[in-house]
C-alpha positions in Angstrom: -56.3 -171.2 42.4 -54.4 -169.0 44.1 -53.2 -165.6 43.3 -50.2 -163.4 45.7 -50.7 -159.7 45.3 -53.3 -157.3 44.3 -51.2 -154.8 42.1 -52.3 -154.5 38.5 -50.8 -157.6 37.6 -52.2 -159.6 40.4 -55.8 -158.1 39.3 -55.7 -158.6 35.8 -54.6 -162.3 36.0 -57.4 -162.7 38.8 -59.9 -161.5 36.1 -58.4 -163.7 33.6 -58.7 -166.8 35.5 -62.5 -165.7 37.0 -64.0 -165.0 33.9 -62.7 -168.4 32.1 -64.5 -169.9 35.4 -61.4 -171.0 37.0 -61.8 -170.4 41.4 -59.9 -167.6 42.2 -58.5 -166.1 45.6 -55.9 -163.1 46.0 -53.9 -162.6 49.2 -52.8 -159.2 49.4 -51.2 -157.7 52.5 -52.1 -154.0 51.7 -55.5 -153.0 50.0 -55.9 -153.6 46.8 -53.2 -151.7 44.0 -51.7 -149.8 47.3 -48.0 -151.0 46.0 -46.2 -150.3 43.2 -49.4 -149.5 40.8 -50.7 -146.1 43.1 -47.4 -144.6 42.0 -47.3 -145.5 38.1 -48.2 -142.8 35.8 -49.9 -145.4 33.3 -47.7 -144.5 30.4 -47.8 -146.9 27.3 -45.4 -146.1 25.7 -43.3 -148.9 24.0 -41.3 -147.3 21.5 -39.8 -145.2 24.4 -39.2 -147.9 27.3 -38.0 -150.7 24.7 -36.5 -148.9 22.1 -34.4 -151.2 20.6 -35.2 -155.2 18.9 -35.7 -157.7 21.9 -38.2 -159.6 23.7 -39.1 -157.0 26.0 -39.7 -154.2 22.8 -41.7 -158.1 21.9 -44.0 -158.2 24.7 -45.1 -154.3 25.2 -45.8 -153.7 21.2 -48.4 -157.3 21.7 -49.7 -155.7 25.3 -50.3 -152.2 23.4 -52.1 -153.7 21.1 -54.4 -155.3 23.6 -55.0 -152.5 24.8 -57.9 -150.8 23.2 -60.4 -154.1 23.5 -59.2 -154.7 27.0 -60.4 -151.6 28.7 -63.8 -151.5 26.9 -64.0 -155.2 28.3 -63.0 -154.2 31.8 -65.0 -151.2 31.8 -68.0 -152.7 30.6 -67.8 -155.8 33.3 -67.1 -153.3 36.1 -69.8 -150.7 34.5 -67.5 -147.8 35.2 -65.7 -145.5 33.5 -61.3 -145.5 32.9 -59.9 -142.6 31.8 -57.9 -144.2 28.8 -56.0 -142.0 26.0 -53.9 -142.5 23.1 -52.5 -139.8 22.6 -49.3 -139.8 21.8 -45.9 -138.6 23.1 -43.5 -136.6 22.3 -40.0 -137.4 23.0 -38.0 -134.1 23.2 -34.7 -133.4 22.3 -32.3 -131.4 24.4 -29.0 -132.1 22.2 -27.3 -132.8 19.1 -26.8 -136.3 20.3 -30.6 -136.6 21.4 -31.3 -135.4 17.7 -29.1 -138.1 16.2 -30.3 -140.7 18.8 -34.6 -140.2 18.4 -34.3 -139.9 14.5 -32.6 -143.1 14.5 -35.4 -144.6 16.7 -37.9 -143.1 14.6 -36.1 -144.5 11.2 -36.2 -148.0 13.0 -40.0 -148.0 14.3 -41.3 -146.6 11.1 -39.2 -149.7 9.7 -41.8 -151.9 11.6 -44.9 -150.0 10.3 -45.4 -147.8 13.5 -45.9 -144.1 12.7 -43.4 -142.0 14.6 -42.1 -138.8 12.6 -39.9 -136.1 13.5 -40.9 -132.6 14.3 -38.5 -129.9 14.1 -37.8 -127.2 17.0 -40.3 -125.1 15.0 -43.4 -127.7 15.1 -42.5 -128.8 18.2 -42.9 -125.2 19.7 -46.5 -124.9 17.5 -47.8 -128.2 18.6 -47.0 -127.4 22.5 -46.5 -124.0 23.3 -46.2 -124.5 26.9 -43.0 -126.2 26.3 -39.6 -124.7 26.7 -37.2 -124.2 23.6 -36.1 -127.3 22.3 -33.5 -129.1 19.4 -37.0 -130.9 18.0 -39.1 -133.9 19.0 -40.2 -137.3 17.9 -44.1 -138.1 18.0 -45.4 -141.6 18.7 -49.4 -141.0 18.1 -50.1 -144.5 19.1 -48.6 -143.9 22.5 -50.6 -143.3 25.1 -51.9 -143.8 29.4 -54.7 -145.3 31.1 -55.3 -144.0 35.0 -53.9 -147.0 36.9 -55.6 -146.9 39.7 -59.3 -146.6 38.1 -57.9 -149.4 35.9 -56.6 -151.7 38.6 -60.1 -150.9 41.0 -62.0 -152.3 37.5 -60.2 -155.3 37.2 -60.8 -155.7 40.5 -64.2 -155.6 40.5 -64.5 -157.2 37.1 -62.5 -160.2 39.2 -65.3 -159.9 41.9 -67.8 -160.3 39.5 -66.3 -163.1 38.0 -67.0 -164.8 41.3 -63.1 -164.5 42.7 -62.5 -163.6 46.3 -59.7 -160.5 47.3 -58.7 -160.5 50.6 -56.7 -157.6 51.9 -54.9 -157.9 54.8 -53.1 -161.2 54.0 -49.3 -161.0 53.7 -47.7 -164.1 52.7 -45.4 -165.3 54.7 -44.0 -168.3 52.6 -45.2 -170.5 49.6 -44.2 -174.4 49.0 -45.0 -177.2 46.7 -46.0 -180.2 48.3 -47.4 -183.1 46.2 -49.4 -181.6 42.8 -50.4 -178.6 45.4 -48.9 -175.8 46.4 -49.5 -174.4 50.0 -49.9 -170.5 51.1 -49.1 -169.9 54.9 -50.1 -166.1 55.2 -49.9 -165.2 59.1 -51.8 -167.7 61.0 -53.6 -169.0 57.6 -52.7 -171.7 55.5 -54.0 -171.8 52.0 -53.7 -174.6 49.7 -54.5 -174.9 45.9 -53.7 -176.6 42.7 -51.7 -173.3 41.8 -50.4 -170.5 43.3 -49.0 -167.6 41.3 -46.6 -165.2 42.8 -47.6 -161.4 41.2 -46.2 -159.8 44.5 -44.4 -157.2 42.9 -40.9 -155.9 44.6 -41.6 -158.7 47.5 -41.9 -161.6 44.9 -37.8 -162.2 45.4 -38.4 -162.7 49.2 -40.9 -165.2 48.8 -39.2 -166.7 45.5 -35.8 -166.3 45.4 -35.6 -167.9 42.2 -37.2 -165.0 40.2 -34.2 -162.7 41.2 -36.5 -159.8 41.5 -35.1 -156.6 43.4 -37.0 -153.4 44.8 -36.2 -150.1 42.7 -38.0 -147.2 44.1 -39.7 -144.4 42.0 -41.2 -141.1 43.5 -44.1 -139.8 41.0 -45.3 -135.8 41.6 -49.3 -134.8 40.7 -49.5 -131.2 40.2 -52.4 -128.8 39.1 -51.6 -127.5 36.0 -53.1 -124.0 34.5 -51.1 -123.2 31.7 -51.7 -123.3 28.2 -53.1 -126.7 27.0 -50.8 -130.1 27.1 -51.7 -132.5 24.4 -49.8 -135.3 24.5 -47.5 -137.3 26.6 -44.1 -135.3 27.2 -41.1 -136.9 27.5 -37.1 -135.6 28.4 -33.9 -137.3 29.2 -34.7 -136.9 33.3 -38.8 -137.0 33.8 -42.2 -137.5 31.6 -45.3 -135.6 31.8 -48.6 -136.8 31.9 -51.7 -134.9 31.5 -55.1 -135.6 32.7 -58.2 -134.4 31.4 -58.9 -133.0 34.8 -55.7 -130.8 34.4 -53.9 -132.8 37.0 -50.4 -133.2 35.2 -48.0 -136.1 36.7 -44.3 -136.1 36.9 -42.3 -139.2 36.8 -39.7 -141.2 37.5 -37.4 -141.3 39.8 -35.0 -144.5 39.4 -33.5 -145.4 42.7 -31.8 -148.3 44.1 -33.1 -147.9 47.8 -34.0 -151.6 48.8 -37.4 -151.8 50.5 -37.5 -148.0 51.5 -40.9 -146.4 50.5 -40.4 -143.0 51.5 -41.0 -139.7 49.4 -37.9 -138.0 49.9 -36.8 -134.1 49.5 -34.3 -135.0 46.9 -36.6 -136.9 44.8 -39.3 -134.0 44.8 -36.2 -131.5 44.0 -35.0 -133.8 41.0 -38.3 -134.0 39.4 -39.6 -130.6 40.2 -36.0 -129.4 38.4 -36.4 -131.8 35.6 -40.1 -130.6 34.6 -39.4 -126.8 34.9 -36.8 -127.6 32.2 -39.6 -128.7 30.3 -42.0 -126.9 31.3 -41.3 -123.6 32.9 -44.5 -122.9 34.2 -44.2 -125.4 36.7 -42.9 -123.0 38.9 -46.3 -121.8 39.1 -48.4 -125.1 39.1 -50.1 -125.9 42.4 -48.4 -128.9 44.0 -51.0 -131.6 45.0 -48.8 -134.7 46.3 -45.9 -136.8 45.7 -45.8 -140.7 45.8 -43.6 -143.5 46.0 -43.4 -147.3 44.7 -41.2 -149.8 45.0 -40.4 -151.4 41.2 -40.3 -154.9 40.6 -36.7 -155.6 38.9 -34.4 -158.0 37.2 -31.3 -158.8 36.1 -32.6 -159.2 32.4 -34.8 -156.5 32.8 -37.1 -158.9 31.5 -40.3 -159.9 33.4 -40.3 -163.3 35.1 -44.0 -164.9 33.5 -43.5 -168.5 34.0 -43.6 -172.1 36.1 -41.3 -172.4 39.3 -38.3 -174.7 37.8 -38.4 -175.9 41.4 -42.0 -177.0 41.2 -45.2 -177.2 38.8 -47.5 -175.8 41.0 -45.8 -172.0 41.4 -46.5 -169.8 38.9 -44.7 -166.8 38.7 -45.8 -163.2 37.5 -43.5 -160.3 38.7 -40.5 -158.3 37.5 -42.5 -155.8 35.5 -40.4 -152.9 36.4 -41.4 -150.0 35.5 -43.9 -151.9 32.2 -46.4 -153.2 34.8 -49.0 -151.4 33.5 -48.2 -151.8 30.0 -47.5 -155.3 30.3 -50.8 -156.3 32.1 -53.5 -157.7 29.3 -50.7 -159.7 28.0 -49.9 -161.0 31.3 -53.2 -162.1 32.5 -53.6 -163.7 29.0 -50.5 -165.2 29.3 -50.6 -166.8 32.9 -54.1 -167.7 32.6 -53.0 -169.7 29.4 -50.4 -170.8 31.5 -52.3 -172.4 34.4 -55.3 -173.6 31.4 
């Protein structure tokens, strides 16, 4: 068994498949989670990124519910620690039409047992002081991050100690089914196996065309932050806020349609440093530690792509997460190792 990338998806499926005994090998061409994952923010958060009925709203409610059991698991086969928190966000409004639009979503996810409440601009201001004035809030308590990159180094070594094999260092060059096999050429290598599951990320459309997928690049900002205390998850119209118990606070997303260009650019630091001071205006003050970029797996659906090649049995595909990679990834690895049986 074969698995193409070593993102967060690439990992958890690798564990997946190692610990139901299945022989395992990941090609990756970078080191491990040095894609799309080193820029994610780790926000789970379904009831903001799919709010609305649909398969995708489908998939990240299951995931999040995952989520509790499989970071103890992970944490416990790797024997170290992931910083892992629910909670909560709080979705702010800026507008009369942002009032109208989160009580609505609020109304509808408390209509499918989630508690979600509105705060008025007065509670809003009590619960986070740090925050600029606002037209109220809705709070998700059941929302919530996980560090990506201590998570995606676990499942890694969960993987390893499973018994599968990571190589970094191996690009993939091209993949092709031939007889009930499916064959790997990575550089000068050729790998074959029984299955090979594409989980490249924003480079699974050039080795699989048929998944569709498309690069969308988002810069992510980690700043110092000394203000008064964040509790939860912040969220605006242009950027989120994530705070770590180490008082590193991230700021998220750009969306940009920039094909395979990985840069951090000046514009995207300006946009997100603009964004958070409007949330939180002592920004201006917090001590700027780095900015990062990733390319985002994406789709025309803006569904993921978790299924068999149509052009042949052996290709498995994993990829078009977007910007749910995270989110999405016990389900995924549950779902692909399930998949391949």
């Amino acid at each position: 068994m074969i698995v193409v990338g070593a993102g967060i998806i690439g990992c958890a499926i690798a564990r997946d498949l190692a610990r139901r005994g299945v022989a395992t090998m990941v090609l990756e061409a970078r080191a491990v989670g040095r894609g799309a994952t080193q820029a994610s923010a780790g926000v789970l958060a379904p009831f903001i990124e799919a709010a609305a009925d649909g398969p995708l709203q489908t998939l990240t409610v299951e995931s999040l519910s995952m989520y509790d059991e499989f970071v103890s698991t992970v944490s416990e086969e790797a024997q170290v620690t992931i910083e892992y928190r629910r909670c909560g966000t709080l979705e702010i409004a800026e507008d009369a039409e942002s009032v109208g639009r989160l009580k609505a979503v609020g109304e509808w996810a408390r209509s499918r047992g989630v508690d979600a409440r509105w705060a008025d601009a007065v509670e809003v201001s009590r619960l986070e002081p740090a925050l600029a004035a606002s037209c109220g809030g809705l709070i998700v308590p059941s929302h919530g991050y996980v560090r990506a990159e201590q998570l995606t180094s676990a499942l890694e070594r969960a993987a390893r100690r499973h018994g599968a094999e990571i190589q970094s260092g191996r690009r993939a060059d091209r993949i092709a089914g031939v007889g009930d096999c499916a064959i790997v050429a990575a550089g000068d290598q050729s790998y074959r196996a029984k299955a090979v599951v594409v989980a490249a990320g924003s480079w699974s459309g050039q080795l699989a065309p048929e998944t569709e997928v498309t690069p969308v690049r988002g810069q992510l900002l980690r700043l110092k932050w000394e203000g008064l205390p964040i509790s939860r998850i912040l969220w605006s119209d242009h950027c989120y806020l994530v705070p770590w118990l180490d008082g590193t606070l991230l700021v998220g997303a750009t969306v940009e349609d920039a094909g395979f260009d990985e840069r951090v650019t000046g514009g995207g630091v300006q946009a997100l440093l603009n964004a958070a001071t409007a949330v939180l205006p002592a920004i201006a003050d917090a001590t700027f530690l780095e900015a990062r970029s990733g390319l985002r797996p994406a789709t025309p659906s803006g569904l993921p792509v978790i299924r068999r090649s149509a052009e042949h049995p052996s290709i498995v595909y994993a990829t078009g997460h977007f910007r749910n990679g995270i989110l999405l990834a016990p389900l995924t690895g549950r779902l692909v190792a399930d998949l391949i049986g």
